[in-house]
ROMIKE-40642 format. One record per residue: residue in one letter; z, y, x of N, C-alpha, C, O in turn. Coordinates in steps of 0.1 Angstrom, whole numbers, plus 5000, padded with zeros to 4 digits. Layout:
N
AZYXZYXZYXZYX...
REM end
This chain:
207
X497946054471499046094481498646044495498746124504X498145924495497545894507496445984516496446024528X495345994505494546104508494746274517494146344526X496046284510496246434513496946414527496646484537X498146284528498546294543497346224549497746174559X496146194547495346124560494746284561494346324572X494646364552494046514557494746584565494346644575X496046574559497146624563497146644586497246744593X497146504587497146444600495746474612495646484624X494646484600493246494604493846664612494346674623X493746754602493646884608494846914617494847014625X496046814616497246884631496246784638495646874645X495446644643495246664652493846734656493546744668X493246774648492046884653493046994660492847024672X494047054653495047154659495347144671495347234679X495647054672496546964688495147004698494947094705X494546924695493146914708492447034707491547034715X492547124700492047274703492947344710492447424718X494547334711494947424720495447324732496447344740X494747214733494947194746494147194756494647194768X492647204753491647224755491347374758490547394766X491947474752492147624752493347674767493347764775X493947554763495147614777494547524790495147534801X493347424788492547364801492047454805492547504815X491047524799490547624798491047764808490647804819X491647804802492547934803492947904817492847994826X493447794820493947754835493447724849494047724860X491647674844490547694851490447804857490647814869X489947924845489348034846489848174846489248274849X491048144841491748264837491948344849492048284860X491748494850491848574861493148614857493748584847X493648734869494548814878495848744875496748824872X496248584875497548514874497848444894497248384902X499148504894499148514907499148334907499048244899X499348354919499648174929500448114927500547994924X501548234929502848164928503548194916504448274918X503448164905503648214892505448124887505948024892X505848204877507148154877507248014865507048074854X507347914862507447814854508947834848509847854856X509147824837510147774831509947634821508947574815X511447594824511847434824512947404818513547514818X513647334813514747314811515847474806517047454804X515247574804516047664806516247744819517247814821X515247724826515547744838514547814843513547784837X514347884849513247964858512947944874513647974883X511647884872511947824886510247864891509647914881X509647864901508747894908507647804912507947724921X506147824907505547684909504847744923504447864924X504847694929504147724944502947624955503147554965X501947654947500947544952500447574964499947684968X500547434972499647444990498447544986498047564975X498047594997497247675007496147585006496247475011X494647615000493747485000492747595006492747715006X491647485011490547575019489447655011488447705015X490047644994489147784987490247874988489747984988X491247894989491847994992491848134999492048135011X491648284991490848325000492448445005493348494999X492348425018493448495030493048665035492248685044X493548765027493248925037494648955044495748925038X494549005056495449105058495249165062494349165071X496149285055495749425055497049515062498249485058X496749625071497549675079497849865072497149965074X498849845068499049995061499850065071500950035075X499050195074499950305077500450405072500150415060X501150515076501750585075501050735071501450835064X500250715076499150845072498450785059497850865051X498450635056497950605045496650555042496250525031X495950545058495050465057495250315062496250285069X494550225058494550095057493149965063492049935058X493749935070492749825077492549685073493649635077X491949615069491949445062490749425064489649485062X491349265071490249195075490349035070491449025064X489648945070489648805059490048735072489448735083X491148665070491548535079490548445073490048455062X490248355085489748215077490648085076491348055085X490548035065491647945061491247755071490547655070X492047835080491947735091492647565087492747545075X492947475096492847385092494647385099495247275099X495047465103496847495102497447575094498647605096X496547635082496847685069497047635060497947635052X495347515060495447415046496847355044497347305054X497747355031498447205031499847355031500847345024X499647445038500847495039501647545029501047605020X503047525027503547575018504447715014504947765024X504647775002504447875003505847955011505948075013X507247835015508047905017507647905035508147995042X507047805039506447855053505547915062505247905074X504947995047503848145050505148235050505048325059X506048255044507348335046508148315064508848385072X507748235063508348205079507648265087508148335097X506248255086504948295095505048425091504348495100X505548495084504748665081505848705070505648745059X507748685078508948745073508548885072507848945078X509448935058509649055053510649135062510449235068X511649065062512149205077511749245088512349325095X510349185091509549215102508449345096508049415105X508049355086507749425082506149385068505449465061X506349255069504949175063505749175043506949175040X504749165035504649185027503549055016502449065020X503648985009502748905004502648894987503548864978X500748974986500448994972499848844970498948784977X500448794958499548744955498848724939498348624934X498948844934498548874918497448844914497248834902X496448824925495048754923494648614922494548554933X494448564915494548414917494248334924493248334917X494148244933493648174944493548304954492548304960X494248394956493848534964495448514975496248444970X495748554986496748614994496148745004495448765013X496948804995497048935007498148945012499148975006X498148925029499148975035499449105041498649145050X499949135039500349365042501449365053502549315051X501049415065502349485071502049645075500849675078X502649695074503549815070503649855081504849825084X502949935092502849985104504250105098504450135086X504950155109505550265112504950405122505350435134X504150445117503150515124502250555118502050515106X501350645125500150685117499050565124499250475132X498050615119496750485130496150555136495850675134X495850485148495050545160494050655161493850715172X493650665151492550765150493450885140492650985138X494450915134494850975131495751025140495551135143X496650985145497551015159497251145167498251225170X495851175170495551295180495351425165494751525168X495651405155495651505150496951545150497951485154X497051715143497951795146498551885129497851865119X499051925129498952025116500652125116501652095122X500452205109502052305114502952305100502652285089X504052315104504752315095506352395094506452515095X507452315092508752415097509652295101509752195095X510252325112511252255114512752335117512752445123X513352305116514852375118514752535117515452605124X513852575108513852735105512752745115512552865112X512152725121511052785130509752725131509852605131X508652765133507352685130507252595142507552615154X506652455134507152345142505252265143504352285134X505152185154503852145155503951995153504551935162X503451935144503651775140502751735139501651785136X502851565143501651475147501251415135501951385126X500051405135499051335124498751465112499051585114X498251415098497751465091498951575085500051595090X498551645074499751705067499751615060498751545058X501251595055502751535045502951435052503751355048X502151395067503451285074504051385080503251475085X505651425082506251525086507451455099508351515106X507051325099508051255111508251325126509351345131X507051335131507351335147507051465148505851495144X508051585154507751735157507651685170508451625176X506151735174505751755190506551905196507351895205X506252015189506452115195506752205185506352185174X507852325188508652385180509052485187509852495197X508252595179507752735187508952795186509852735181X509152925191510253025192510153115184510453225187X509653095174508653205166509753165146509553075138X510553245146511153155131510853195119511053315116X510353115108510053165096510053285092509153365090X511553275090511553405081511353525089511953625085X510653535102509653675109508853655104508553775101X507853575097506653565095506353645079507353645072X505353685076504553745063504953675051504653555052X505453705042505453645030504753515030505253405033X503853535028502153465025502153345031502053235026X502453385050502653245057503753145056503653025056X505453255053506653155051505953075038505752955040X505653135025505453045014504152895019504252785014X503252925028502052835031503352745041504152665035X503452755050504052645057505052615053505352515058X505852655044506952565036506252485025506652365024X505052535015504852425011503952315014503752215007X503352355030502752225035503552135034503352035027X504852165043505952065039506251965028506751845029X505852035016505451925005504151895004504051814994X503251905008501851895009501451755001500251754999X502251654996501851514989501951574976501151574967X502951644975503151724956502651814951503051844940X501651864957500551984958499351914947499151794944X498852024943497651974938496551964945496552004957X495351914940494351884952493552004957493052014969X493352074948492652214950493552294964492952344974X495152274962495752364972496052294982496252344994X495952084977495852024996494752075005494952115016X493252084996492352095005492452225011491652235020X493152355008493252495012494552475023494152495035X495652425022496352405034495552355043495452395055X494752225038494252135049492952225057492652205068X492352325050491452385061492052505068491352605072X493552495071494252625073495052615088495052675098X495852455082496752445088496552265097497252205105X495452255092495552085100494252095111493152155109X494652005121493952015130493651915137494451855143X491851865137491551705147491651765160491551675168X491851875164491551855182492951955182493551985173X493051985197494452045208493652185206494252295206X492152185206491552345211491652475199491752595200X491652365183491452385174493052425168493252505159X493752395172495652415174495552515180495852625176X495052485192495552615203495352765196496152855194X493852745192493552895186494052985178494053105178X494552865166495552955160496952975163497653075159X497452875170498652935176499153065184500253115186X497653115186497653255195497853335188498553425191X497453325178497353355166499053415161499553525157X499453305163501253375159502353405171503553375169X501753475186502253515195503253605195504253615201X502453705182502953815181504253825171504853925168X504453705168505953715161506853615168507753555163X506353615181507553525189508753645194508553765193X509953585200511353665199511353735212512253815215
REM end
């Protein structure tokens, strides 16, 4: 009887020190567990949020509206170290427009969220419809925000062929890719000279 509980005891504590050793482990090395991960306690769900240490690695990344995106690596300066995580919220608030991933482990990306296209997309052009009449809009197709110019010329004068194309540039994100890239060599434009040309193009159905 003795025998079997000294075995008994042997293998829970082999059991014990393998999974604690497994969850040392796991907690070293384990990848894509964010930073700020949620602990539960007591019944309770609460948020473990460890300082800002100088392996920590810092991107922010600037997203726009056309959809391209800029990130560059902060270096984890010596008014970063030590910081905590509710006063990187202070530094880079969400109603301002900042955003903070941190799904990577020892990782922060901070994202804000331009309202705009980016600089190098800006001088492009592409046509579309606005208020019933063919309309000239800034940046790429399917950002459809800012109508520069808005001809005298109204859809439904135009050919079959063209009302159906510039109405569905208009959806131009829900398109498949074979028919983005045929709007896009039709209807979008990097320069003013490359606009102009075909605009002449639809003189003849102005009122």
């Amino acid at each position: 009887m003795f025998k079997k509980n000294r075995d008994y005891l042997l293998y829970l504590g082999v059991a014990v020190v393998f999974m604690l050793s497994f969850a040392t482990v796991y907690g070293l090395f384990g990848k894509g567990m964010a930073l700020y991960k949620p602990l539960v306690a007591s019944g309770e769900t609460k948020t473990l949020k460890p300082t800002i240490t100088a392996e920590t690695i810092i991107k922010k990344e600037i997203r726009y509206l056309c959809g391209d995106r800029v990130s560059t690596r902060i270096p984890t300066a010596s008014d970063l170290i030590g910081l905590e995580f509710a006063s990187l919220i202070q530094k880079y608030p969400p109603e301002k427009g900042w955003a903070i991933d941190d799904s990577v482990r020892n990782n922060l990306l901070l994202v804000y969220s331009e309202k705009r296209v980016c600089p190098y997309h800006q001088d492009f052009r592409h046509l579309g419809v606005s208020d019933g009449n063919l309309a000239v809009y800034e940046g790429l197709l399917g950002y459809n925000e800012k109508v520069l110019l808005r001809e005298d010329i109204a859809i439904l004068e135009l050919p079959l062929e063209l009302q159906t194309d510039l109405n569905t540039a208009m959806d131009y994100n829900n398109q498949s890719p074979d028919n983005q890239s045929r709007l896009k060599a039709m209807y979008e434009f990097e320069t003013e000279g490359q606009l102009n040309s075909v605009l002449e193009n639809f003189d003849e159905f102005k009122d």
